[in-house]
Every structure is written in C-alpha cells, then in structure tokens.
C-alpha positions in Angstrom: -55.5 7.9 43.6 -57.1 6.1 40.7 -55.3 8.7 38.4 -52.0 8.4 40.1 -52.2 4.5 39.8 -53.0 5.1 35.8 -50.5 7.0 35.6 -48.0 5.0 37.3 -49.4 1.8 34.6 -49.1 3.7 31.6 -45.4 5.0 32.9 -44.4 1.3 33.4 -45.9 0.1 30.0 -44.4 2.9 28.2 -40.7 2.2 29.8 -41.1 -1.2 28.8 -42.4 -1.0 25.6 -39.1 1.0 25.2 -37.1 -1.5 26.7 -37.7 -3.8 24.3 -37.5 -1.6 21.6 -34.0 -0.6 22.6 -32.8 -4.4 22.8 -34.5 -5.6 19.8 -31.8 -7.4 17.2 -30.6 -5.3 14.4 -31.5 -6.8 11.1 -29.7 -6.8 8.0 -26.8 -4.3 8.9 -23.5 -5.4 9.5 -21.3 -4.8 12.5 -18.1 -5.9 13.6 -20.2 -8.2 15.8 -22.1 -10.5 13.8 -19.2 -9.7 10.6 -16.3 -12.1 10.5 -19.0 -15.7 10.1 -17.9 -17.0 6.6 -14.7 -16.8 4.8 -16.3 -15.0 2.1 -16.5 -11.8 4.5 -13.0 -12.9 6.3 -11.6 -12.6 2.8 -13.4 -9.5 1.3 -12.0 -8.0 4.6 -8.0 -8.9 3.6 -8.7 -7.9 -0.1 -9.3 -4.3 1.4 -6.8 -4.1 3.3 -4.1 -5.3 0.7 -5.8 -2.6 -1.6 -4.8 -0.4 0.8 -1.2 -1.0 0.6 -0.6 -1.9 -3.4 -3.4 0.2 -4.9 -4.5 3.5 -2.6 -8.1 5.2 -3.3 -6.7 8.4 -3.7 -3.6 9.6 -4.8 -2.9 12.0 -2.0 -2.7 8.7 0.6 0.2 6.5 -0.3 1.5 7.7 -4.1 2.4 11.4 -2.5 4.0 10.9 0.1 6.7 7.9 -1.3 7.1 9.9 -4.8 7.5 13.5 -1.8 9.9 11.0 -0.2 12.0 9.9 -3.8 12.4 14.0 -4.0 14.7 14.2 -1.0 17.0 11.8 -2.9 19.6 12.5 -5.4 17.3 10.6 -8.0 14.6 12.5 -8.5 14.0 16.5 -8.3 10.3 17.8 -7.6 9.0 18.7 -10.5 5.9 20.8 -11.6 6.9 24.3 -11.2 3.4 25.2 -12.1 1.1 24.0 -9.2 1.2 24.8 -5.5 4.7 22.9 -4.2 3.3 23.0 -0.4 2.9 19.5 -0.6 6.2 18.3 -1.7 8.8 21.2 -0.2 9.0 20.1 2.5 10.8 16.7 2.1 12.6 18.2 -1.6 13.7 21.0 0.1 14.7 19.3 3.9 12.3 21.7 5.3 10.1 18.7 6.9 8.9 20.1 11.0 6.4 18.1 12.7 4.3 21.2 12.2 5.2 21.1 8.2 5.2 17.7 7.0 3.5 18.6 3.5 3.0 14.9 1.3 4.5 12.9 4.8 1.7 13.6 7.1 -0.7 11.4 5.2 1.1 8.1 4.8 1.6 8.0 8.7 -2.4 8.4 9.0 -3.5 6.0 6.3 -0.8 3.2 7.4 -2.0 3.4 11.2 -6.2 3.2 9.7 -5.1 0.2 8.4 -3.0 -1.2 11.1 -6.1 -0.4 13.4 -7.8 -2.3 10.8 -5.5 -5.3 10.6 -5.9 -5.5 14.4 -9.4 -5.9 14.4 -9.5 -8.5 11.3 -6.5 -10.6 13.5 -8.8 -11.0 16.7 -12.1 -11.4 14.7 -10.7 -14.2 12.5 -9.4 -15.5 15.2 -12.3 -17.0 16.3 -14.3 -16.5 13.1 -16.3 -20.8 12.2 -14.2 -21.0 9.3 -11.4 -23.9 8.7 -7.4 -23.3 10.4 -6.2 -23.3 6.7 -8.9 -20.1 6.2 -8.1 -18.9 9.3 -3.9 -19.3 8.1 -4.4 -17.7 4.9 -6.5 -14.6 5.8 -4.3 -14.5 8.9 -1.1 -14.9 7.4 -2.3 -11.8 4.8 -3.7 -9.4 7.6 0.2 -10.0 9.7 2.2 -9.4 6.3 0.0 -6.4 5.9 0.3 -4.6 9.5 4.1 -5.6 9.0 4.7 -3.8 6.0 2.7 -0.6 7.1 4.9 -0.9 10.1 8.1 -1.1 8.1 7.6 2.3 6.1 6.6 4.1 9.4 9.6 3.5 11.3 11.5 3.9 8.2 10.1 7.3 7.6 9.6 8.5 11.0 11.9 6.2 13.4 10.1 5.9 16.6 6.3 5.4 16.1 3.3 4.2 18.0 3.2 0.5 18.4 0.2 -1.2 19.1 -1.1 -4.7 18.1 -4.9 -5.2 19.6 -7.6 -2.8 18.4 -7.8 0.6 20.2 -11.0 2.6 21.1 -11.4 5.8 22.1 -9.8 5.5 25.0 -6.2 4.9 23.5 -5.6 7.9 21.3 -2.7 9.2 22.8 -0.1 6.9 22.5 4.0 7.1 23.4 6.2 6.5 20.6 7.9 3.1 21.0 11.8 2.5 20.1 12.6 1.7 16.5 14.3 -1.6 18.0 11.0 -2.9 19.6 8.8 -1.9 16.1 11.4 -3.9 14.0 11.1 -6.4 16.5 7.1 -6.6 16.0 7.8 -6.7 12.5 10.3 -9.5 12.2 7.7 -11.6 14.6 4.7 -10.7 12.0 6.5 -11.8 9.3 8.0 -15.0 10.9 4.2 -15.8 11.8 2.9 -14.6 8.3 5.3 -16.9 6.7 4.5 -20.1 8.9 0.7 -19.6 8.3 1.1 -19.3 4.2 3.4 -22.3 4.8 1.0 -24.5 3.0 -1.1 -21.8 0.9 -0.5 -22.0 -2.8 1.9 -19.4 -3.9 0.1 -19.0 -7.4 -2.7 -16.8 -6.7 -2.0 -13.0 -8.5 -2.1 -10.3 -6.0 -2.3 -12.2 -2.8 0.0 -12.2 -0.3 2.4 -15.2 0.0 5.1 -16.7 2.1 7.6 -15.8 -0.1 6.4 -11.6 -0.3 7.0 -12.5 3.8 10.8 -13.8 3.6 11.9 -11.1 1.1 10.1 -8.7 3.4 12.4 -9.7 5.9 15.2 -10.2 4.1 15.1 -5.9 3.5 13.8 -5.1 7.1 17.2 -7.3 8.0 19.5 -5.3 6.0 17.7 -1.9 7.5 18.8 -3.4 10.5 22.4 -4.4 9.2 21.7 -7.6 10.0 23.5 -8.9 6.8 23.5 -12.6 8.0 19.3 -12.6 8.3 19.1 -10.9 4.9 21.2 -12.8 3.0 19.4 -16.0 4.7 15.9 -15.0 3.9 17.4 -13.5 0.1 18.7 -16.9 -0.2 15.4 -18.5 0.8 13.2 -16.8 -1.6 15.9 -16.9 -4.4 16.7 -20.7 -4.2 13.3 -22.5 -3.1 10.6 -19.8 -4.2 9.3 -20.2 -8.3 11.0 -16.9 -9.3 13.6 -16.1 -11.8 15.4 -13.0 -13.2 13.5 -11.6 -16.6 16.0 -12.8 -20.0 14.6 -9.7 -21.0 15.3 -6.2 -18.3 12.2 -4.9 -21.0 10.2 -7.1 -19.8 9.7 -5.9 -16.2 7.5 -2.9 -17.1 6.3 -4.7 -20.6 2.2 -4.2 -20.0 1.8 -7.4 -21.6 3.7 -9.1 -18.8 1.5 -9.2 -15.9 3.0 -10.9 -12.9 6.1 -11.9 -14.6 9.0 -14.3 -13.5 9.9 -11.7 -11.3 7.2 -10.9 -9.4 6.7 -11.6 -6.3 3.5 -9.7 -4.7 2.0 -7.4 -7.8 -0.9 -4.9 -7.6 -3.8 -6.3 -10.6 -4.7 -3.4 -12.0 -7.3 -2.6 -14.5 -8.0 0.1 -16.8 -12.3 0.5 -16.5 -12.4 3.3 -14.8 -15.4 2.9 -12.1 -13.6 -0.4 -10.5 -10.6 2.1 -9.3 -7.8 -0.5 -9.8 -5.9 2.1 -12.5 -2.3 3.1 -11.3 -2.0 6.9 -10.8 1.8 7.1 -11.0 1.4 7.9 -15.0 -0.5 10.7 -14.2 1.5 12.1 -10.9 4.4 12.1 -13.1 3.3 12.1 -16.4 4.7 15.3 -18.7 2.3 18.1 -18.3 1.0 20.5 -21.3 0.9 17.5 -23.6 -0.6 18.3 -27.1 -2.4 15.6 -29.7 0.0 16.3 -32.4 2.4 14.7 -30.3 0.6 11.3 -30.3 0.5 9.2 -33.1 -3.4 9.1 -33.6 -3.1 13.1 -33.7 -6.8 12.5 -31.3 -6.7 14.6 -28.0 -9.0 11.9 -26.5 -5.3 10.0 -26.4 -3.7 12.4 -25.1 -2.5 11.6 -21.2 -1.5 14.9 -19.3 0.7 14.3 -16.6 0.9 16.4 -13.6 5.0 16.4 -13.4 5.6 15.7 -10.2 8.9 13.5 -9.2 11.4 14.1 -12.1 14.5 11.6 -12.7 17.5 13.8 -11.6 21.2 14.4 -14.1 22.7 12.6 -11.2 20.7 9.8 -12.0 20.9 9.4 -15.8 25.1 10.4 -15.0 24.9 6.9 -12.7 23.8 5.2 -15.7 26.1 6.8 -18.4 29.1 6.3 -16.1 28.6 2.5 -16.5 27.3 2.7 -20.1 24.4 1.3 -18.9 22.0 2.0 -22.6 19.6 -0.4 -21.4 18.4 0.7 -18.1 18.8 4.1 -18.5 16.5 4.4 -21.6 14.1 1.9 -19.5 14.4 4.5 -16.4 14.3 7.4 -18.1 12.3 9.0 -21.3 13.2 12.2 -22.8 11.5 14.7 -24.8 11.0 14.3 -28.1 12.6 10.5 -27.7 11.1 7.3 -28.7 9.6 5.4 -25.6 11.9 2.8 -25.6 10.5 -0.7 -26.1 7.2 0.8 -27.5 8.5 2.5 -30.5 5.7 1.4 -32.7 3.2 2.9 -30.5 4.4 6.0 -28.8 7.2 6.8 -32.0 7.7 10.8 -30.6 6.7 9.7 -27.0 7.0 13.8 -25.2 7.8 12.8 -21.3 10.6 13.4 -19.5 
C-alpha cells in the first residue's frame, strides 16, 4: 500500500511539475500574440509588406509573372530562345490551363501570402497601444496594400478568393467570389485607405499615401468602365496632389531622379547588394552574351548579362514611328549597337535590345 501511495505522490508531482512547465511564459520570442505593442513593430510590419508589392525577394514571385503577362500583348515578344521557355509559354503562346499556368501560378500565391498577411496586421493594429494617427497611417498602408494585391488578381484571373479576416487551417478551400463583389472590396479599401492617410504627410519616399489610393482607384474605375469615378479620382490627384508632368520625358527613368515630380508611390532601391533593394528587371531583360569590349571601360567586371526575357515587339516601335514619336521610342526601346539614349557619355555603344 505504502508503494502504491508513493507511487501515486510521485505520479502527481511529476504531472504537475509538467504542468507548469507547459504553461510557463515564452521569453524573448516573438509571436503574433505579444507582437503588434509599439509602433516600431506595427511599422516594420507595413514596411514588409509594401516590399512585397514594389520590390519582391525573388525574381520568380512578382517580376515573372507581370513581364510572362506583357508577352501575351502585342508589345513585347518572349525573348531568350536559349533557356527553358516552360515558364513563359504559356501566357506568350495563349496556352495558359489551370494545370499549365507557367510564370502566372506564382503571383496568385505570393499576392494571397500577403493579403493573409495584411489581414492579420489590420486586426492586430487594430487594437495595438499605439496613437489613432499610428494606428491611421499603418492602417491606411496595410488597406492600400491588400487592395492592390486584390486588383491584379481579379485582373489576371477574374473570379478569385475573397477574404478579409485572417484564415487558419481551417479555411483552405475557399469559393471563388464574383469579380463585382472583389472590386467592390477594393474600391471600399481604398476609400478607407485614403480617409486614414487624410492627415499623414504625403512627403515620405516609398510610403504609401492618399494620393497612390485615389489614382489607384481612379484605374480600378476605368477597369470597371466607370469613366465618371475615374475621371473624378484622376482629377483629384492631378488638381490637389503635389505632382506635375516631368519638362523633361528623359527624366522619368533619369537614375539621378529619384522620386521625381511624377512620382507618386516609388520602390527606394539601392545598389549594395546584401540589403536586397536592387531592381531585377535589368537583369530579366537585359541583352544576354554581352562581351567587355562592348563597354566602355573594356573591364568584364562592368559587364551586366541580361537574361533576355520580355523583348519590345516591331509592333511596338511601328506605334511609335507612325506618330514620329523620336523621343519615346528611343526612351522605350534600345537597339544593338545604338547609343543608350540620354546616357551617351557612359554607355556610347550601349549592346541591348
């Protein structure tokens, strides 16, 4: 009996002991439970989700699929005859299936990661101790953000999943909802985005603003062929916003023009390498088998081989000669052998296409 009592002691301590173990706090590792408590954290949050959107991690996510998409037009052909095509036939070729979506099958899983994302960052800061014009600002960002990732899915696949409260397990198979009710969720995000940036100072370089929300919905209008809501909202952004067209069209790409007159929401890039701000598009559609004698330094460490995806189309340099348009077509398009135009000084024999 004495045993059995022992026993029956040692079984209770040991079930406690346990217990408590199980239940005690978790120290210095952040969940979504104890995340969310300054606006420090509310606002590293909305950075990376509006890195998401303007600068991707990896060039497969976003940059593939949109310069896959550009292919199906008569602007651009697919390019790079020497690599495996898999990922771009489909949509240059009209040979897109739901079982062969090539480049477009990413974009629709990145864009829902951050919606999810966005979901969970609206009802966190929701109730996050940090001031309403925090809470507006980070807010505001996170509704432009889940807006715009909405916009290019219905845009590229029509009727898509909507949901606007974070999901668990639980809620994986969603029905796809009518492209009338996901423009409808995107007109309300933006209307909501705009009111909270209401008051948020428009001059902050690569933050979302009121204004990125009306000309947002000024295009999602004319999607919609409502031509009275876009030429309100084009109005509003082009009267009362701080914006003006560039005296010189150069200008627009000049690299020495960051966030220019023109710009309304701009990616900051960065060229050190290990921060992962670069753009990729050079690269993606930069000339491939470049050689140094082609570069004015004659130094292969300057040499930048492209991978020749997404080529500018005859139809589209024809569009620009049939208007005589010299300017914008050398700015659109560089040829072989050609001058890069605007940067003759530094790229004199500029080998692109």
């Amino acid at each position: 009996m004495k045993k059995i009592i022992l026993s029956i002691l040692t079984f209770s301590l040991i079930a406690v002991s346990c217990d408590d173990f199980i239940e005690k706090e978790q120290r210095g590792t952040q969940t979504l439970e104890n995340y969310f408590q300054t606006a420090q954290e509310c606002e590293n949050y909305v950075n990376e989700l509006t890195h998401r959107i303007l600068l991707s991690n990896d060039w497969y996510t976003l940059l593939a699929p949109r310069l896959a998409n550009e292919s199906a037009t008569d602007d651009a052909w697919m390019g790079n005859t020497g690599q495996d095509s898999g990922a771009f036939k489909p949509a240059a070729q009209y040979l897109i299936t739901p079982e062969n979506m090539g480049s477009m099958n990413s974009i629709y899983t990145a864009h829902y990661y951050t919606i999810q994302s966005a979901n969970i960052g609206l009802e966190k800061m929701a109730v996050a101790p940090i001031s309403d014009s925090q809470k507006n600002q980070y807010m505001g960002e996170s509704l432009f953000i889940r807006a715009y990732c909405y916009y290019e899915l219905v845009n590229l696949y029509g009727d898509v999943p909507l949901y606007t409260t974070s999901l668990g397990t639980a809620d994986l198979k969603l029905q796809r909802s009518p492209a009338a009710e996901v423009y409808a969720q995107i007109e309300a995000d933006l209307k909501e985005s705009a009111a909270k940036l209401e008051s948020i100072p428009v001059n902050r370089s690569g933050r979302v603003n009121k204004w990125a929300a009306y000309a947002l919905l000024a295009r999602v209008s004319l999607f919609q062929e409502k031509w009275a809501d876009a030429k309100l909202y084009s109005n509003k952004v082009i009267t009362e916003g701080p914006f003006a067209l560039e005296a010189d069209f150069l200008n627009i790409w000049n690299v020495n023009n960051h966030n220019g007159v023109e710009s309304i929401l701009e990616a900051q890039s960065s060229s050190v390498q290990d921060k992962s701000l670069g753009s990729m598009l050079p690269t993606f559609s930069g000339a491939r088998g470049e050689d140094k004698k082609n570069f004015p330094s004659n130094d292969a460490a300057d040499v930048i081989d492209g991978w020749g995806w997404c080529m500018p189309t005859s139809d589209l340099e024809n569009a620009y000669l049939s208007e005589n348009d010299v300017i914008r077509r050398r700015s659109t398009i560089t040829k072989w052998g050609e001058a890069a135009y605007g940067d003759e000084v530094l790229n004199p024999t500029h080998n692109s296409v």
